[in-house]
C-alpha positions, 0 to 999 in steps of 0.5 A, spaced: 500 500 500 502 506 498 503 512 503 499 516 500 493 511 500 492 511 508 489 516 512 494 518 518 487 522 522 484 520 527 476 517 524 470 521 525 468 516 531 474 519 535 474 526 533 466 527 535 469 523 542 474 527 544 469 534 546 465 530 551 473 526 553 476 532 554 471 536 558 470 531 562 477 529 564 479 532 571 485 537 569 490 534 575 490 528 570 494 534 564 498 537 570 500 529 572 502 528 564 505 534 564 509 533 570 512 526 568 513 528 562 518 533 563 522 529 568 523 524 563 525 529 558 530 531 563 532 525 565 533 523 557 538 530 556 541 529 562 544 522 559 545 525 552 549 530 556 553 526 558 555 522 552 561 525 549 560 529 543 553 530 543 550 535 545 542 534 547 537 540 544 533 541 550 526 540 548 520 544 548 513 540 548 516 535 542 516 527 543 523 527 541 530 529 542 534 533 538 542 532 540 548 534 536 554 531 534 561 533 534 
């Protein structure tokens, strides 16, 4: 199949879903994410950090972690 073929959106279903999850999701459930997923983004560029020659781009709301090499 090519990539052109698929469809990467989320479907109908979950996208009329999403305004009644959203609402009714207590928000220490977002500050509880948030929070651990800033530790672990410390953690991972502290240990990039470590590695010689590279040099971690501290992420800022992305999933990934950038690092040059040199």
């Amino acid at each position: 199949m090519q990539m052109c073929q698929l469809v990467l959106g989320a479907n109908s279903l979950i996208q009329a879903a999403l305004p009644g999850i959203l609402s009714n999701t207590p928000a220490e459930f977002s500050r509880s994410l948030n929070a651990t997923l800033e530790e672990h983004a410390t953690y991972c560029v502290k240990r990039a950090a470590a590695i010689d020659g590279l040099k971690p781009i501290v992420p800022q709301g992305a999933m990934y972690l950038l690092v040059c090499y040199s």
